[in-house]
C-alpha positions in Angstrom: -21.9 24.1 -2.2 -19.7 24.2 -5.6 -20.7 21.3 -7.9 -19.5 21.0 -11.7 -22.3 21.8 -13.6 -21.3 20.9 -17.3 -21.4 18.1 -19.6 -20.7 14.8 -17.8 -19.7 12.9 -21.1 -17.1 15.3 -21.7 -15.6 13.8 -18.5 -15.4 10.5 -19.8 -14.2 11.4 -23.6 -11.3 13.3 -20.8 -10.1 10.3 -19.2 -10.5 8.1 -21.9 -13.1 5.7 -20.4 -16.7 4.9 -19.4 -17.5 6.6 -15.9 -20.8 5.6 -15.9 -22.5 8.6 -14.7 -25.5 9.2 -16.6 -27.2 5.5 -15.5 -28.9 3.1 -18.3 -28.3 5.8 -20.9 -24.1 5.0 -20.4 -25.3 1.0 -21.2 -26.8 2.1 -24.7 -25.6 3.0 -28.1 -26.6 6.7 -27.0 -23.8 6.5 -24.8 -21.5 9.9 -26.2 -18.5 8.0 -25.0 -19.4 4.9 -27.6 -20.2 7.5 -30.4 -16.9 9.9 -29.9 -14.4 8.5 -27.5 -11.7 11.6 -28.6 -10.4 13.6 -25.9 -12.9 17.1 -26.1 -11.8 20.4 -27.2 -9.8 21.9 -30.0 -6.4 19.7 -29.9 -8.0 16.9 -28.3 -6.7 14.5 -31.3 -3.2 15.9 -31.0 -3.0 15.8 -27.3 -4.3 11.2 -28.1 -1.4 11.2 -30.2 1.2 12.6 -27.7 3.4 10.0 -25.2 1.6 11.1 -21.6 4.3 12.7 -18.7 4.7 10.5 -15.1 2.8 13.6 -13.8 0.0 13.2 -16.4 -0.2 9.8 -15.8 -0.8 10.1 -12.1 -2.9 13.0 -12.6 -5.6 11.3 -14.9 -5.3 8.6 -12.5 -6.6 10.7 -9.8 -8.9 12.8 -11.8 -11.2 9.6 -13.1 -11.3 8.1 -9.4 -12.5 11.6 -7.8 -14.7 12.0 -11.2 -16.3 8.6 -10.9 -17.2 8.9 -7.3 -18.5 12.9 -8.2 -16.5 14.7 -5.6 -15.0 18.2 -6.1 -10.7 18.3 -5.1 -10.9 19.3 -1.7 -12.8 17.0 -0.3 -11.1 14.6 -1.8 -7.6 15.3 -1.0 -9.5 15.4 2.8 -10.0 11.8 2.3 -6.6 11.3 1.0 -5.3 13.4 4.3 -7.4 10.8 6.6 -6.9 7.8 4.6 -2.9 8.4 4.7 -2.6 8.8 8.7 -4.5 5.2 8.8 -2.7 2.3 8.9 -2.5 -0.2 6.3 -2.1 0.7 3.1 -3.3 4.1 1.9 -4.8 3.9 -1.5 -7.0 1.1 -0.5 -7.9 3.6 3.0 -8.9 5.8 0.5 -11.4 3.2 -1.7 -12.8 2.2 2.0 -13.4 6.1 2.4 -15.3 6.4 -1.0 -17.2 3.5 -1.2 -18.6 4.5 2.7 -20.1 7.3 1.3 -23.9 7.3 1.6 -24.4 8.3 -1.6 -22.5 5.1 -3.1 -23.9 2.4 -0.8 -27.1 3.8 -1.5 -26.3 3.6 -5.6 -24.6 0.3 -4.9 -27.8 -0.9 -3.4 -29.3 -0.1 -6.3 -31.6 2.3 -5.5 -30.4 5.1 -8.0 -29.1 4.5 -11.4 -26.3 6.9 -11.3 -24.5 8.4 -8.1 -25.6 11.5 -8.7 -28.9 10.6 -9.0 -28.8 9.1 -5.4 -27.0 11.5 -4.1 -29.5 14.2 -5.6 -32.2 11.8 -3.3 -30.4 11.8 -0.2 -29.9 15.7 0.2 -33.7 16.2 -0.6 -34.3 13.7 2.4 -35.4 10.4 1.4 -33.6 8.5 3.2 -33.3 7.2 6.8 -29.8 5.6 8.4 -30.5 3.0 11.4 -34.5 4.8 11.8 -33.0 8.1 11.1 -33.5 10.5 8.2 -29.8 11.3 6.6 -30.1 14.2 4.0 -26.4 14.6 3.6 -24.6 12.5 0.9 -21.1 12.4 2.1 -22.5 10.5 5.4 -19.5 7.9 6.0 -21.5 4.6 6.9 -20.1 1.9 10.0 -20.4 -1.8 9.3 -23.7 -3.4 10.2 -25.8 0.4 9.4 -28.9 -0.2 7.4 -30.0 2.2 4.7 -33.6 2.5 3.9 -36.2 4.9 2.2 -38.4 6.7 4.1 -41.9 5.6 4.8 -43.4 9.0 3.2 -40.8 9.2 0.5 -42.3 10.6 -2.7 -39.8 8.8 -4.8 -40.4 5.5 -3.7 -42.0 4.7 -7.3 -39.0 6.1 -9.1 -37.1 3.9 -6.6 -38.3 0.6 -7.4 -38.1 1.6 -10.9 -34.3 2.0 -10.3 -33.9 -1.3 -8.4 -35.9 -3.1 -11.6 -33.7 -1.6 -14.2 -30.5 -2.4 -11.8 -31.9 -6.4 -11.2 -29.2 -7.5 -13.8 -26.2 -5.6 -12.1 -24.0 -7.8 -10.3 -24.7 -7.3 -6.6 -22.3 -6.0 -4.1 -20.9 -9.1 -1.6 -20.5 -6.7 1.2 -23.8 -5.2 1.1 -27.6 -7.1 1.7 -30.3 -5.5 -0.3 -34.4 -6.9 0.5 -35.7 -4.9 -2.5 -39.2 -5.9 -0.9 -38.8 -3.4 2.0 -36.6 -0.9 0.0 -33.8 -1.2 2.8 -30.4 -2.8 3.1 -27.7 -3.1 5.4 -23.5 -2.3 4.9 -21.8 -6.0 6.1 -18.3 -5.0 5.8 -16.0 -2.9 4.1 -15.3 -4.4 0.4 -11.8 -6.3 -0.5 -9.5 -4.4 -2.8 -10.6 -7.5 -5.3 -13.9 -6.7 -5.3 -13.8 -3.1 -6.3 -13.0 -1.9 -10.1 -9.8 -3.3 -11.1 -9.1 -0.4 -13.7 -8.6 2.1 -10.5 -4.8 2.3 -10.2 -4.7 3.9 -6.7 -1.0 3.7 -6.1 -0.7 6.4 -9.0 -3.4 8.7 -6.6 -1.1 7.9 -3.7 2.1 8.8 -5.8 0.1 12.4 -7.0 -0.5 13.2 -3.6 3.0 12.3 -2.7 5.0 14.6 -4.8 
């Protein structure tokens, strides 16, 4: 399967905010994006400087949602697709679809300190939905599913290591972690209020849209 491969702090210098997706290293002073916040590459002070098109607006827009969440353009704009034939209102469809990954409950649950950590864990088979092992990240979760490591798991130390480090992030209301048992359980899907406030959805909707 294509992944991108490069420099993950180049993606957050590109849309001009923190991504978080290199785990406790992005909460440091290490932290590229604290060092050098220009946009990379050869004109990337010219390009700060320059008044950004409708299109470019709506395109960055897209680009850090799909970025955050580490999911190449097609399958994204397969969850658009899905989340648009849905009723309701399609930009927060789209949110429900992301954050029902098991990949991002499972980082939400704390037990990874990066998405792409967790989703690294779940394709190598570590973890079990409902008593079942689940080795395939994009997984989309149902309310009242419970996520838990594997008995034989050889990561289980690295796990709890995770969870420790993550003790000070601010839990997710609509999930229930017991840390004890290394399991947790998806209660419902997550308010628009409760997810980042930053992600401007109706600009993804409007991309799509053109």
């Amino acid at each position: 399967m294509a992944r991108y491969t490069g420099s993950v702090c180049r993606l957050c210098r590109r849309e001009g905010d923190q991504l978080f997706l290199k785990g406790a290293r992005c909460f440091t002073e290490k932290c590229a994006f604290k060092r050098r916040s220009m946009v990379p590459g050869q004109h990337g002070a010219e390009a700060a400087r320059k008044k950004p098109t409708g299109y470019e607006v709506q395109l960055r827009a897209k680009q850090k949602v799909r970025r955050t969440y580490g999911i190449l353009e097609r399958q994204f704009h397969t969850y658009y697709e899905v989340a648009s034939r849905q009723g309701g209102n399609t930009g927060v469809n789209l949110l429900h679809q992301l954050e029902t990954r098991l990949d991002n409950v499972a980082y939400r649950m704390g037990f990874g300190l990066s998405r792409s950590q967790t989703r690294m864990w779940v394709t190598q088979g570590h973890f079990e939905v409902n008593g079942k092992k689940c080795n395939i990240p994009s997984y989309q979760l149902k309310i009242g599913d419970v996520v838990a490591i594997r008995e034989n798991s050889k990561v289980k130390g690295q796990i709890k290591d995770a969870l420790e480090i993550n003790s000070s992030r601010e839990a997710s209301p609509w999930l229930e972690v017991d840390r004890e048992n290394l399991k947790g359980k998806f209660l419902a899907l997550p308010e628009r209020s409760q997810l980042d406030p930053k992600i401007q959805e109706h600009l993804i909707v409007e991309y799509y849209s053109r």
